[in-house]
C-alpha positions in Angstrom: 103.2 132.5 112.0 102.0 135.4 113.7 104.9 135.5 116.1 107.4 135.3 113.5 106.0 138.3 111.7 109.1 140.5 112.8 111.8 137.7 112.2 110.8 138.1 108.6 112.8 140.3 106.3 110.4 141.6 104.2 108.2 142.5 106.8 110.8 144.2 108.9 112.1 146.5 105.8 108.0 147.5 105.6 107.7 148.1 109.6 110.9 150.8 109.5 110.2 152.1 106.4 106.8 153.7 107.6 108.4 154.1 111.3 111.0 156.3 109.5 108.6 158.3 107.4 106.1 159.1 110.9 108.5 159.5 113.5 110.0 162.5 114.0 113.6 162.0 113.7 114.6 164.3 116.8 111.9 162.8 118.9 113.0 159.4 117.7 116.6 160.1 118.2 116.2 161.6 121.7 114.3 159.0 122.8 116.0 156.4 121.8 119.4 157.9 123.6 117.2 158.0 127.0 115.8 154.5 126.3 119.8 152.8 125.1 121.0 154.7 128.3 118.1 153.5 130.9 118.0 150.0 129.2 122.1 149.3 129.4 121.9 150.2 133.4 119.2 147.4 133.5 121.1 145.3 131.4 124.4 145.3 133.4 121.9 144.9 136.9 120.8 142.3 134.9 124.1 140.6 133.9 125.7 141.1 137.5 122.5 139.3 139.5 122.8 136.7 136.9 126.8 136.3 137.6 126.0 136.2 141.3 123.5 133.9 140.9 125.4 131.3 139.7 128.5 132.2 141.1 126.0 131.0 144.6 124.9 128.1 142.7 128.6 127.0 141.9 129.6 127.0 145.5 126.7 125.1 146.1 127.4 122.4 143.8 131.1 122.3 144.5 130.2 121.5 148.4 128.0 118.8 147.2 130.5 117.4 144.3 132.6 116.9 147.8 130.2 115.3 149.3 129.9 112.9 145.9 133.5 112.3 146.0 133.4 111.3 149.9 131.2 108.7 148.9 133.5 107.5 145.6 137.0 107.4 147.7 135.2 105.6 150.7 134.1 103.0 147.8 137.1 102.0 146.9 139.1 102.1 150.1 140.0 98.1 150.6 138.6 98.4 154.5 135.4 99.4 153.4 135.3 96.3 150.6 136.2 94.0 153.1 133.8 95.0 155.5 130.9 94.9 153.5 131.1 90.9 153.1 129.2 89.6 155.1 131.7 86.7 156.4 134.2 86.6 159.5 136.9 86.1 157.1 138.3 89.5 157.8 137.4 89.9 161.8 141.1 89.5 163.0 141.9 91.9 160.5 140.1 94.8 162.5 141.0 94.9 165.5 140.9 97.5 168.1 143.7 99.8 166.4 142.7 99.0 163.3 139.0 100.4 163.8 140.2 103.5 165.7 142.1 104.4 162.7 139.1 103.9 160.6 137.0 106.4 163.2 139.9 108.7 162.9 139.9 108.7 159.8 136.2 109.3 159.2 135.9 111.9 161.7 138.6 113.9 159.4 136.9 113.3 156.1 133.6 114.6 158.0 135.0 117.6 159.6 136.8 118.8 156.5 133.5 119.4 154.6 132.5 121.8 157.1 128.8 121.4 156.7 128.0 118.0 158.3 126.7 117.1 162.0 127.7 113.8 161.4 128.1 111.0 159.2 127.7 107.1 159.4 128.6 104.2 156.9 125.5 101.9 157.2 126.0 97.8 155.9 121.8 97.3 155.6 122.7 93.3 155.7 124.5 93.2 159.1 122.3 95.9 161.0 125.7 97.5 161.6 126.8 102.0 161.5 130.1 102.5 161.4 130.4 106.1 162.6 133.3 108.7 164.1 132.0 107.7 167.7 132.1 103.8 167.1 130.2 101.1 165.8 126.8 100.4 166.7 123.7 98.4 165.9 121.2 100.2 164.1 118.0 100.0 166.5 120.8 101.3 169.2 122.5 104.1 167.3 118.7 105.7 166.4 117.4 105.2 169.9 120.3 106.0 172.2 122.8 108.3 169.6 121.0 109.8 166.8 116.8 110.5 167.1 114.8 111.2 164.5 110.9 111.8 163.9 109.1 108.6 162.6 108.3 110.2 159.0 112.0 111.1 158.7 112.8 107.8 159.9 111.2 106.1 157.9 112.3 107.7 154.7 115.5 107.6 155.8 115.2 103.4 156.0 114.0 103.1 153.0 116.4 105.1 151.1 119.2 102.8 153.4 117.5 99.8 151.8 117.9 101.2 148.1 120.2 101.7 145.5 121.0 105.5 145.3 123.8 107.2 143.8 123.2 110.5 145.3 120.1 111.3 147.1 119.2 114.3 149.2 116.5 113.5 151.0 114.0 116.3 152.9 115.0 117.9 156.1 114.7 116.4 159.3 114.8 117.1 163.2 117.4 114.9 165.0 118.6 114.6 168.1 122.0 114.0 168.4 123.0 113.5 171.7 121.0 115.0 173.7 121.3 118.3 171.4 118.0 119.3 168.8 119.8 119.5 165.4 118.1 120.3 162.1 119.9 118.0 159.8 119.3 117.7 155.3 120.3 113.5 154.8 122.1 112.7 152.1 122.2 108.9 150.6 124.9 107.7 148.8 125.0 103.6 148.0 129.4 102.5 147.8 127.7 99.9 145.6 124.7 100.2 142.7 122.4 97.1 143.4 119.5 96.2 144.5 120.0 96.1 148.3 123.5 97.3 148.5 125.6 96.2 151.2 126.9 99.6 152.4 125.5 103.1 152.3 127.0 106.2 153.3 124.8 108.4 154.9 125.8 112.5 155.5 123.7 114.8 157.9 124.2 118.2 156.7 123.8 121.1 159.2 121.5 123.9 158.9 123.5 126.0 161.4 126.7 124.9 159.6 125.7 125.3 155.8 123.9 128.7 156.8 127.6 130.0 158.0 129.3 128.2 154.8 126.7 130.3 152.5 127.6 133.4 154.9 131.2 133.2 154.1 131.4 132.1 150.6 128.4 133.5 148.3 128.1 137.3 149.4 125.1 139.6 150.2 124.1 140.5 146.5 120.9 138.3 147.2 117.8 139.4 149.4 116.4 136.2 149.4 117.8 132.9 148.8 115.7 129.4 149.1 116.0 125.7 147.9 113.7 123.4 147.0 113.3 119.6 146.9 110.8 118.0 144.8 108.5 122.0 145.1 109.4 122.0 148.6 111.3 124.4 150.6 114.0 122.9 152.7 116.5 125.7 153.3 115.6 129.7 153.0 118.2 132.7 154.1 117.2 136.0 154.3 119.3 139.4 153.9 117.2 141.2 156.3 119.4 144.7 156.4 119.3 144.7 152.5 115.2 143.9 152.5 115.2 146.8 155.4 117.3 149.6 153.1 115.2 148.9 150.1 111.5 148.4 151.2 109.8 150.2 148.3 111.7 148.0 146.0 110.4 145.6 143.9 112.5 142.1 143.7 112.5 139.6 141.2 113.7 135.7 141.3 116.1 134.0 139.2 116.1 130.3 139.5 118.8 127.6 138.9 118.6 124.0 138.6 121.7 122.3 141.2 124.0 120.6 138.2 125.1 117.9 140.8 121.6 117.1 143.1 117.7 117.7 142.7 117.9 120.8 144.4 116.4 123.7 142.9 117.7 127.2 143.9 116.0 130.6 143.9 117.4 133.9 144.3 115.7 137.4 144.8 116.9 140.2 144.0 116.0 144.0 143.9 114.5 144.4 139.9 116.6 146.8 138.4 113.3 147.4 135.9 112.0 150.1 138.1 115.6 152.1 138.7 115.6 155.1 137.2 111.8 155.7 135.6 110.7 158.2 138.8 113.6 160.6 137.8 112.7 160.3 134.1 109.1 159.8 134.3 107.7 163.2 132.2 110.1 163.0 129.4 109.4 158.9 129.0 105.5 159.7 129.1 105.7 162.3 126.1 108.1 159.9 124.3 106.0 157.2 124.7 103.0 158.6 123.3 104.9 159.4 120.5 106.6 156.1 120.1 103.2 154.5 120.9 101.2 157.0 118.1 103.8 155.8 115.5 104.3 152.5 116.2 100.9 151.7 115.8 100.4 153.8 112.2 103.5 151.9 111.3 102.0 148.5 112.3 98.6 148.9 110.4 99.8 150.3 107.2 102.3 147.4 107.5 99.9 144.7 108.0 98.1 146.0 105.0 101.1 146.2 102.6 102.6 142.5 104.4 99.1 140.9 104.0 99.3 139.0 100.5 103.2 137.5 100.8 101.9 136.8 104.2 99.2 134.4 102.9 101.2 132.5 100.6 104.2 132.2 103.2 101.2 130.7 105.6 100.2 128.3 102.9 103.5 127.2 102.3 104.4 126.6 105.7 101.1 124.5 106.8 101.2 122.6 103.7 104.6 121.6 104.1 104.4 121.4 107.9 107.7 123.0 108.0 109.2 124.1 111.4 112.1 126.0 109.3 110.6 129.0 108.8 110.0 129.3 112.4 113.1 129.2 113.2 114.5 131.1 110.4 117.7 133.3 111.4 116.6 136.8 111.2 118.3 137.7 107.9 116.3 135.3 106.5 114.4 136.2 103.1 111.0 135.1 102.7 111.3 135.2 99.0 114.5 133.3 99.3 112.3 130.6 101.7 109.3 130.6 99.1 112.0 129.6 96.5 113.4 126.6 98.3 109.7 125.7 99.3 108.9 125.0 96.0 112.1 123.2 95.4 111.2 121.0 98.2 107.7 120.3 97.1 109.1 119.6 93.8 111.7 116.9 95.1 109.1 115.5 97.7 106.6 114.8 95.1 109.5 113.2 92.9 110.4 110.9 96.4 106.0 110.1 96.8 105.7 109.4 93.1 108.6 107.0 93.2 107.5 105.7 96.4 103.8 105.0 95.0 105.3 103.8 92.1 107.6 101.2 94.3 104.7 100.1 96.3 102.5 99.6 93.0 105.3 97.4 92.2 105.6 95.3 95.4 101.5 95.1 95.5 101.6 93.7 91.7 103.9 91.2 91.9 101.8 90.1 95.4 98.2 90.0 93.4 100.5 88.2 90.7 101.6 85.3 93.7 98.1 85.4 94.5 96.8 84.3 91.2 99.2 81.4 91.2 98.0 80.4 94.6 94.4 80.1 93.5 92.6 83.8 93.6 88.5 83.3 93.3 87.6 86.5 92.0 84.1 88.6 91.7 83.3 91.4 89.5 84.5 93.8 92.6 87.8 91.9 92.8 88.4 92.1 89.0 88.4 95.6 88.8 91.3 95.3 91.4 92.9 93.7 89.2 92.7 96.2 86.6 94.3 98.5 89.0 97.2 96.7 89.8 97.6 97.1 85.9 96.5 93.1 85.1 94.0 93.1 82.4 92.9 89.4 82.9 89.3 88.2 82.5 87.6 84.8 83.1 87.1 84.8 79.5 91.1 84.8 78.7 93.1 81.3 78.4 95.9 80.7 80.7 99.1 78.9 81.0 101.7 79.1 84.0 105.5 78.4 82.9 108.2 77.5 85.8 111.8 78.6 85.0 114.0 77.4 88.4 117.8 77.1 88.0 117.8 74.6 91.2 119.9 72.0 89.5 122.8 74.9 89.4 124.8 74.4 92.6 127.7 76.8 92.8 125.5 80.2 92.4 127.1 81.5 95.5 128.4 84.9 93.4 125.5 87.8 93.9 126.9 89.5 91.0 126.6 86.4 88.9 122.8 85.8 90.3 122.1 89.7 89.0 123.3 89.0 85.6 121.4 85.8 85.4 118.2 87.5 86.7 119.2 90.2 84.3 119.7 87.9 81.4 116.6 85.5 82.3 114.5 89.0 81.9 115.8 89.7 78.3 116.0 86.4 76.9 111.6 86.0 77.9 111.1 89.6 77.2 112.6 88.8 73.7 111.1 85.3 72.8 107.5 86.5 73.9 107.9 89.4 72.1 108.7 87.4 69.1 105.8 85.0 69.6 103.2 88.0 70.3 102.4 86.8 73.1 101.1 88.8 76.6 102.9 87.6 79.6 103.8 88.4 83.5 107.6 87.3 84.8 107.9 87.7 88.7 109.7 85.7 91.4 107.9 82.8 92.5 108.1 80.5 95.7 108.7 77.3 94.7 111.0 78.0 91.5 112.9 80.9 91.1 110.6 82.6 88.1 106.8 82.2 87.4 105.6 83.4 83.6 102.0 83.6 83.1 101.1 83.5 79.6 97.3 84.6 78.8 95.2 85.3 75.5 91.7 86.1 74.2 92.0 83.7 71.6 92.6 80.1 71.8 96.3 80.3 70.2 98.2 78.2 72.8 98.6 74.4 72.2 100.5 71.8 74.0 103.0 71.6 71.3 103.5 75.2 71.0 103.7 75.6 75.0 106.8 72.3 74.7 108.1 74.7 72.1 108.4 77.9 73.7 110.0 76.1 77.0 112.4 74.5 75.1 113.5 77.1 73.1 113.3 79.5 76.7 115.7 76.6 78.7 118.0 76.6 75.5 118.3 81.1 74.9 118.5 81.6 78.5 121.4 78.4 78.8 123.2 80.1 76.2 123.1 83.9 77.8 124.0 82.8 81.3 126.2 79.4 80.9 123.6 77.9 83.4 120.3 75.7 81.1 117.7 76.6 83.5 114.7 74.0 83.9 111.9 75.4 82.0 108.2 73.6 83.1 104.6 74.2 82.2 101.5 73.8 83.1 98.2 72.7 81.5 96.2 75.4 78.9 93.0 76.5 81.7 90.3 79.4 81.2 89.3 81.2 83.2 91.3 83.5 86.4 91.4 80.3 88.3 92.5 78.4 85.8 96.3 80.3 86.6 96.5 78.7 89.6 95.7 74.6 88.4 98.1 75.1 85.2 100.6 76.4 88.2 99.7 73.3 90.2 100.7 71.1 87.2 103.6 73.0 86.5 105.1 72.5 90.3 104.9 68.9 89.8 106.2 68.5 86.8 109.4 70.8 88.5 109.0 68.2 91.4 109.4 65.2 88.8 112.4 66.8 87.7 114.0 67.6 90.6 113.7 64.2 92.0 115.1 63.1 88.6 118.4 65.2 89.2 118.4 64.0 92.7 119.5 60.4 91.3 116.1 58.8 91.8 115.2 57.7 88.0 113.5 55.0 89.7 110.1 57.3 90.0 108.9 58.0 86.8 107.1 60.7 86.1 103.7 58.6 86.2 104.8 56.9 89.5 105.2 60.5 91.0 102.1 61.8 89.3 100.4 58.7 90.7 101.1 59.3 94.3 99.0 62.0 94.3 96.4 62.4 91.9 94.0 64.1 93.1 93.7 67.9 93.0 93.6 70.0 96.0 96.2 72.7 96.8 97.0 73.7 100.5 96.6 77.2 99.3 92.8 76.7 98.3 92.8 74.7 101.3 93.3 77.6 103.5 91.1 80.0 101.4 88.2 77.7 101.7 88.6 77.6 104.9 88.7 81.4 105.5 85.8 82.3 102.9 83.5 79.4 104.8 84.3 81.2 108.4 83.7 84.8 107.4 80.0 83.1 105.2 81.5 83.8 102.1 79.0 81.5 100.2 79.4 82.0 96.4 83.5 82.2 96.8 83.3 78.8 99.2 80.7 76.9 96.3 83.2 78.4 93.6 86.2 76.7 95.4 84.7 73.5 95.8 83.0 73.9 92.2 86.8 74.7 90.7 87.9 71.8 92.6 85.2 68.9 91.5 85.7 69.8 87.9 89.7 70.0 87.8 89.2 66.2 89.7 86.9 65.2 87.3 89.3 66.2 83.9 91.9 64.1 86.0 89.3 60.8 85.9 90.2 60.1 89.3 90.0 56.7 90.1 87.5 55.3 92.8 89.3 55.1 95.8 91.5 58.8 94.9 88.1 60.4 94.5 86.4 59.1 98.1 90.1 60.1 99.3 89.8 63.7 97.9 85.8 63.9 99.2 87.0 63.0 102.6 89.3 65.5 103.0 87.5 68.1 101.9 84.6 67.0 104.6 87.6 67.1 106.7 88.3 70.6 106.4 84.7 71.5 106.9 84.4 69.4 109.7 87.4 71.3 111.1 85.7 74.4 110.7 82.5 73.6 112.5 84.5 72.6 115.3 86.1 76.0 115.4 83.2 77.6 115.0 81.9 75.7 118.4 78.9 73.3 116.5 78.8 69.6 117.1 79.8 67.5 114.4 78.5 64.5 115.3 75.6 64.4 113.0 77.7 65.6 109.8 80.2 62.7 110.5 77.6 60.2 110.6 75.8 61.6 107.4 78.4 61.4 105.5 79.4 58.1 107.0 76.5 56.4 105.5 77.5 58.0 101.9 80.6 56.8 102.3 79.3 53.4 102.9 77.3 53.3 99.5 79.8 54.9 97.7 78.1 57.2 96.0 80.7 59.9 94.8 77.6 62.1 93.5 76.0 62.4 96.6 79.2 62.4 98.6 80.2 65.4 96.7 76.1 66.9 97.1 76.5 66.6 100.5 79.9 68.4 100.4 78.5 71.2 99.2 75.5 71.1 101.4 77.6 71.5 104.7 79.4 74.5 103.0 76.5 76.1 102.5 75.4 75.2 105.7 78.2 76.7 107.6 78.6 80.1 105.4 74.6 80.4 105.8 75.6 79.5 110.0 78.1 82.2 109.8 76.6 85.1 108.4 73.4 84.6 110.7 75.6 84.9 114.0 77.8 87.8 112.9 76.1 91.3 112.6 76.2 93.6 109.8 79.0 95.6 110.9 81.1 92.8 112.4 80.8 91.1 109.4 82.4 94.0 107.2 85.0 94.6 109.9 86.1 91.4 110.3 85.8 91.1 106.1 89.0 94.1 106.5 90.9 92.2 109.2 90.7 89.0 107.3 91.6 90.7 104.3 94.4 92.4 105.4 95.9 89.5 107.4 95.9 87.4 104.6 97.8 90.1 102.5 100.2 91.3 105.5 100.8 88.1 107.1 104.1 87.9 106.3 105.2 91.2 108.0 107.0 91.2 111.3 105.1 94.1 112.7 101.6 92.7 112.2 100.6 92.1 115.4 96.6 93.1 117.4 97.7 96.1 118.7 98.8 96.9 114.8 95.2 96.1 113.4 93.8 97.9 116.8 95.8 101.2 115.3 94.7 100.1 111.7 90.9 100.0 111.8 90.8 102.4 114.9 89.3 99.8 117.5 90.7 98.8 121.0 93.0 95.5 121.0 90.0 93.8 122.9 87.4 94.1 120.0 90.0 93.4 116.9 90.0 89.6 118.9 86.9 89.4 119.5 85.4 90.5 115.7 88.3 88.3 114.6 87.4 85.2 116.5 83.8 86.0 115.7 84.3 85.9 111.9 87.1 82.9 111.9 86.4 80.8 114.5 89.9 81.1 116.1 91.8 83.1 117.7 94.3 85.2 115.5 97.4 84.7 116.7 96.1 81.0 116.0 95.3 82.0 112.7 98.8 84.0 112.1 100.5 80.6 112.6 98.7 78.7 110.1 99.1 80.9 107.4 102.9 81.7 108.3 103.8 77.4 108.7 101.8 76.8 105.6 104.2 79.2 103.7 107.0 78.1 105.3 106.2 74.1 104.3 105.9 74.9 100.9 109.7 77.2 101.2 110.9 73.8 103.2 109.7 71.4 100.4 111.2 73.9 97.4 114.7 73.3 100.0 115.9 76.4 98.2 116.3 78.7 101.2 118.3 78.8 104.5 115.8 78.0 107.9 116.9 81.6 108.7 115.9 83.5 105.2 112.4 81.4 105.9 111.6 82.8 108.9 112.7 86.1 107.9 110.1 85.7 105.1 107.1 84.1 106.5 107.3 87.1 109.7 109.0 85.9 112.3 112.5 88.2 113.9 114.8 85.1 114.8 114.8 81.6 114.0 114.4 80.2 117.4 110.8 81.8 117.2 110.0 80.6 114.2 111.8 77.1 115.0 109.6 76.6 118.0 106.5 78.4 116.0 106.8 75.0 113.3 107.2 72.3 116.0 104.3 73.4 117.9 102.4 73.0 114.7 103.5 70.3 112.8 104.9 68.4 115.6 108.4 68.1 114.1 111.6 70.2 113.5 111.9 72.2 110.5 115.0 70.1 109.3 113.5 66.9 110.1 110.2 68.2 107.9 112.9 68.7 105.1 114.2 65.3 105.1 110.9 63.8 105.2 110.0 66.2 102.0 112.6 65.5 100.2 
């Protein structure tokens, strides 16, 4: 901000008003005629150096364009295609005219540059130089023809062996037949691979390009060098100029070579000092003056600038706004205060919609969650109240499926948006009319989930058959498709969402096999193939809540799921079924978290054997509590809460393509080593590991629903391309993704 002070307007106007009203206008006017006359003689010196500067530079680059284009004709020339195969295909081809052609030929391309000592076309795979003189082997052209020193020949090997385009390597002493020649390489591979199969190689001469840069680029110069990489490899002198002009001071303009590496720098005499020793008095006097002024002008200025200079610094930092900094210099600051408040006022319009998008997108997930099974405390209620859900434990529940999968020629988008539309009014409309508070959102398995809930116990079974009928029949009538309209059972309680979803599923899933032509399963035979009650999703948050030692969550899960089996009056053989699973699952997570399960499995072995469901299912619970109690003793306090975040936040984020440990390293500000090791601390697995499960356990349930492409699911559940994700699921469940949907369905 400081150094845009005189680019601003206001500030300017202030400056040359008190300037104006100090100064002395003849003292001002005088001195500013002797200033514009001394300052345009610098500024022509200026101007002309800079002209001849690149005027040298141009030359320059022109010479080694030719040298460029050398290497591009020789390229394409069909003797020097043929000659880089390595076969004897072409051998009577070149004979002796032939090659003395090809010599002749070189030797002209050479000598018309007018810089070079020589030059040589190297083929790295047959040890051969073709060169003006003849064709040698390489060990015999660089000990008998061409010597170098064993730093420049080894640098010049190695560029031989690599693919350059155009390289200027550093200069070198050679001896070239008998004579001491100090030669600049330059590389040029006639084809761009790995170890191409000819080079050209040029030699230019000191002695030569010294004359050349005689002829062509003048005298203006005193000095002239160029550099490689910060090192010198050619410098000229102007020594009668340097001699005329020994009290002058020089000064170096430097330009960058638009067709190599090479940097060049050019002295000449500054024209800053020409002039001031004949004007020296009257320059002292006027700049006291100017100096005396100048700074009155300056402090009454910074006085008077101060306040609009405040607010144009809080504008600018709180916007972090590089425009005023680059303001043209007509530029208003009041104008600029203006738009900056337009600005803020449109970029809090774009955050508030943005937070109210993402408010949005987070509701509808906590709304997924609850139908998955979501095992809340008093801290994770009060989430819920922010996400704008007012549900209690002490509130009644029921979960309604609406899923239009029997409708098989919805291929138009437009007439999917006006059924989404219409299914939005028609339940907006009846639940209105029934007083009744209620949640629609997309769901997985159908293509809409309503979740009815109320304080009082005003929902029956007959009035929950009602209100589907009359939603299958209002929404058939709107959209010319009848969807399939399911409930669940009535359940209390924040869990109780996710076990009237449960029912509702498969009650869809007795339907759909119904429209699939298989009447032969009732409803009771389906119902009876599974009876008991456990979800995959509670499945996999037991599992996580008894890794990280999440006692009262883990004894509420197995709690929820006793009692739901229980109101079912599983039979005998269903419940032992059920019981062994579950120890299952904790057995699986003792062997992840490295203990020997030798001793549980026998335990519950022998209650197995007396079949005793009560103290199978006391013995359940025991291990649980065993293993949260396990877990929470090995993981430190701070561990614990990290690894608390990372689980959280991977069970939320799963689903996203960029999740990844480096991500979650950025996240929570650790190193990528530490977020595996908290997270296989506090899970018992690696994450990646962990990733998978969640991501195949989401895509099985998608599969079984059979309502989305293989490429939409593994789009959804995180992965970028379905051959990932394809050999993600066999790796896990030991089968393809189609052959898991024909088995499902």
């Amino acid at each position: 901000m400081h150094q845009r002070c005189f680019g601003n307007a206001a500030y300017r106007k202030i400056l040359m008003s008190y300037i104006a009203i100090i100064m002395i206008p003849i003292i001002i006017f005088s001195a500013l005629s002797i200033y514009q006359s001394i300052r345009e003689d610098q500024r022509e010196e200026f101007q002309r150096h800079a002209l001849d500067a690149k005027r040298v530079a141009d030359v320059l680059d022109n010479k080694l364009n030719e040298l460029k284009h050398l290497g591009k004709a020789l390229s394409s020339e069909a003797w020097v295609i043929k000659l880089m195969q390595n076969t004897n295909v072409y051998e009577t081809e070149f004979d002796f005219l032939k090659m003395l052609e090809i010599r002749k030929s070189l030797n002209q391309d050479f000598n018309s540059l007018g810089i070079l000592s020589f030059g040589m076309l190297v083929f790295p795979e047959q040890e051969q130089i073709l060169t003006s003189w003849g064709t040698y082997s390489a060990n015999n052209f660089f000990e008998r023809i061409a010597q170098f020193d064993p730093a420049a020949k080894e640098e010049l090997a190695d560029s031989l062996a690599s693919a350059d385009y155009f390289r200027i390597l550093h200069p070198a002493k050679a001896n070239l037949w008998g004579q001491d020649k100090s030669v600049i390489p330059v590389i040029q591979s006639l084809e761009m691979v790995n170890h191409p199969r000819a080079v050209l190689a040029l030699f230019i001469d000191s002695a030569y390009f010294a004359d050349y840069l005689n002829r062509f680029s003048g005298s203006e110069y005193t000095n002239f060098k160029i550099s490689l990489e910060k090192s010198v490899i050619y410098e000229q002198s102007q020594t009668q100029s340097i001699t005329k002009n020994v009290e002058e001071k020089t000064y170096s303009i430097v330009l960058s070579s638009e067709a190599s590496k090479w940097q060049y720098e050019l002295s000449y005499i500054d024209p800053s000092w020409k002039w001031v020793h004949h004007l020296l008095g009257p320059l002292l006097v006027f700049a006291l003056l100017f100096i005396l002024g100048i700074c009155s002008a300056f402090i009454l200025t910074k006085v008077t600038y101060h306040p609009l200079r405040v607010l144009l610094l809080k504008l600018s930092g709180m916007l972090k706004d590089a425009e005023y900094k680059t303001a043209p210099v007509s530029s208003s600051e009041y104008s600029y205060i203006e738009k900056s408040f337009d600005r803020l006022l449109h970029e809090n319009q774009q955050l508030q919609q943005s937070i109210k998008d993402f408010e949005n997108a987070a509701r509808s997930n906590m709304l997924l969650r609850l139908l998955r099974g979501y095992f809340p405390d008093e801290q994770h209620l009060n989430r819920l109240h922010n996400f704008g859900i007012p549900y209690t434990d002490n509130m009644v529940f029921c979960t309604f499926l609406v899923s239009f999968h029997a409708v098989q020629e919805l291929s138009d988008l437009d007439r999917m948006r006006n059924i989404e539309m219409a299914t939005m009014m028609r339940v907006e409309e009846i639940m209105r009319s029934l007083h009744l508070e209620y949640e629609l959102f997309e769901a997985t398995n159908a293509d809409y989930a309503i979740i009815l809930s109320s304080r009082i116990e005003q929902l029956t079974e007959g009035r929950l058959e009602q209100i589907a009928a009359e939603l299958a029949a209002t929404i058939g009538i709107t959209c010319g498709y009848q969807p399939d309209v399911l409930h669940g059972t009535i359940d209390r309680g924040i869990v109780g969402i996710s076990k009237s979803y449960y029912v509702a599923q498969e009650r869809l899933q007795v339907v759909m096999f119904s429209s699939e032509h298989r009447a032969q399963h009732s409803e009771e035979t389906v119902l009876h193939a599974v009876q008991y009650y456990y979800p995959t999703d509670w499945e996999v948050q037991l599992i996580n809540n008894l890794k990280i030692g999440n006692l009262d969550t883990s004894l509420q899960i197995l709690q929820e799921i006793k009692l739901e089996n229980e109101k079912r009056a599983l039979s005998e053989g269903s419940s032992a079924k059920l019981i062994s699973l579950l120890m299952e699952t904790l057995l699986r997570v003792l062997q992840e978290l490295n203990i020997d399960t030798g001793i549980y499995v026998k335990q519950f072995d022998n209650r197995a054997a007396a079949a005793d469901s009560c103290e199978m299912w006391s013995y359940v619970f025991e291990v649980g509590t065993l293993i949260c109690e396990r877990t929470q003793y090995s993981n430190s306090g701070s561990n614990m809460e990290v690894g608390s975040m990372l689980l959280q936040y991977v069970n939320e984020n799963y689903t996203s393509m960029d999740i990844s440990l480096k991500q979650l390293a950025e996240r929570f500000q650790l190193s990528v080593s530490g977020v595996s090791k908290i997270f296989k601390e506090n899970t018992g697995i690696n994450f990646y590991d962990y990733l998978c499960r969640l991501r195949m356990e989401m895509a099985k349930e998608l599969l079984r629903a059979n309502r989305c492409k293989i490429d939409d699911i593994a789009h959804r559940v995180g992965y970028e391309n379905v051959y990932s994700f394809k050999r993600a699921f066999a790796r896990y469940e030991g089968i393809k993704p189609d052959e898991y949907i024909k088995l499902a369905n």
